[in-house]
N, C-alpha and C positions, 0 to 999 in steps of 0.2 A: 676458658674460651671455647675448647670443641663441645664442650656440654651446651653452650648458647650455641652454637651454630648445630647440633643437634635439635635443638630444641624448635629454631627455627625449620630449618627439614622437615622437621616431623607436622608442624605447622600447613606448610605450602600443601603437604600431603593428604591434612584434614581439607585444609580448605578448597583443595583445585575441585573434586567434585562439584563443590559449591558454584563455583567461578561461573558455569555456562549450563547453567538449567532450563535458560529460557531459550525461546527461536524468534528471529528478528526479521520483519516482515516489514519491506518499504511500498508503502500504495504512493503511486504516480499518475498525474495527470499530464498529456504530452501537451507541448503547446503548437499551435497552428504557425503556419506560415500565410502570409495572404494569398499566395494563390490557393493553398490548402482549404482557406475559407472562402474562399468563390464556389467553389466547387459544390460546399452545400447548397449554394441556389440554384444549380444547376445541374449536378447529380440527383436522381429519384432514391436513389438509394446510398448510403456511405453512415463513415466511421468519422467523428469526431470526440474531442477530449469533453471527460466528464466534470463536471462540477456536481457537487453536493453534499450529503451524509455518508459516512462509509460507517459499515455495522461489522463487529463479530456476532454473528448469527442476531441476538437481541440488544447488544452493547455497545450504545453507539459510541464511535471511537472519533470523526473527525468528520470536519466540513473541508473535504477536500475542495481547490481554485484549480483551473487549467492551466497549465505550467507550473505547477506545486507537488513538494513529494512530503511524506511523513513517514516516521518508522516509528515501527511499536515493539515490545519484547510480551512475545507472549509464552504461556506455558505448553510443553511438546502435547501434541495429539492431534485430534480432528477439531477443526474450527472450519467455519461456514462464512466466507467474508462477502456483503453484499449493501446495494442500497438501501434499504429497508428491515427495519425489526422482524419481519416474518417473511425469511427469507423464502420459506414453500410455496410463496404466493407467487413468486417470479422466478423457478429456478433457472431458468437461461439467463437472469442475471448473474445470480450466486457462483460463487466459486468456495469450492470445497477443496481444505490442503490437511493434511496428514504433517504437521512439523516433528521437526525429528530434535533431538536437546542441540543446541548449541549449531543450528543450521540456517543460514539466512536468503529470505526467500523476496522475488519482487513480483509487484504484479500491478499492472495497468490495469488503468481504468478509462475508457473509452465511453460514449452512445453510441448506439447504432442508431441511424435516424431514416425516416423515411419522408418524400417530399412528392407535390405532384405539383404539375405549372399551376391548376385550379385553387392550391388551399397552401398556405403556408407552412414552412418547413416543420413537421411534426415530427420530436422525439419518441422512437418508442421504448427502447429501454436500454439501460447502463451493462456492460461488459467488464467483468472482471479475470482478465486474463494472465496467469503465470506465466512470467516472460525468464528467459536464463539471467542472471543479474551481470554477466557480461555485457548482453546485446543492450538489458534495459541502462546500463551504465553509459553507454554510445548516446542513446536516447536521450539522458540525461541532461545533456552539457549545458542547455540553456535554462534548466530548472532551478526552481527555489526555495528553499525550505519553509515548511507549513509557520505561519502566527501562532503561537502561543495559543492566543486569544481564539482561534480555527480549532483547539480541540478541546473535548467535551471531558468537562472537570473531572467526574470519575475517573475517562480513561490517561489521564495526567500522570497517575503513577506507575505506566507502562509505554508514555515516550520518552522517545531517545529524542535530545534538544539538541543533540549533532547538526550542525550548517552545513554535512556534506554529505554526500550520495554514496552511499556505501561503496568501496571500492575506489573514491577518489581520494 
């Protein structure tokens, strides 16, 4: 019996390096409140929630909805997370993160939009901003987990199909 539960130990011991190699990164879309969304026809300038593709630098990962979160496990270093496959082209989109192994990171996604009385509300472009996963957890409360069918098949074997917002 101590020789199996040796054996076990020794086990846990191979395997815990293994356990958290990756870094776990939640993209969210916040959702509006109605006065929130007046405000776009009447602000010239402001921040609303993004809809669209979200990419690691060329790898599209997800059709993020407004009021939708998705998490991914991705592998530690530099990644480049943005609307668009060629993230150079827009870098005040792009957000650029350094993950670190087994560290979990969130980050909004926002437009920034611009509007004049004379021409309707014109989008100019998506923000991806790292928010603490505290604050973005506050954030959270009325969101809902990405469809299935909302991520992009490749990147399938790098989400988490969790129904809950990290930290809930």
């Amino acid at each position: 019996m101590r020789t199996h539960g040796l054996l076990v130990l020794g086990a846990l011991f191979i395997a815990a390096p293994c356990i958290a190699q990756t870094a776990n990164v939640t993209f969210y879309s916040p959702t509006m409140t109605r006065k929130e969304a007046m405000k776009v026809l009447v602000e010239p300038v402001g921040t609303e929630p993004f809809s669209g593709w979200i990419y690691d630098t060329d790898k599209k990962l997800a059709n993020l909805w407004i009021g939708q979160f998705v998490t991914f496990s991705f592998d530690p270093g530099k990644h480049t997370f943005s609307p668009s496959k060629q993230p150079a082209q827009s870098p005040k989109s792009a957000l650029e993160l350094d993950l670190l192994t087994g560290g979990t990171y969130c980050v909004r996604v926002t437009m920034k939009y611009e509007s004049t009385v004379v021409s309707p509300v014109q989008f100019s472009q998506a923000r991806f901003t790292q928010i603490p996963c505290a604050q973005a957890k506050q954030e959270a409360e009325r969101l809902k987990p990405l469809a299935k069918k909302r991520v992009d098949k490749v990147a399938l074997e790098n989400w988490d199909p969790s129904q809950k917002f990290p930290g809930q």
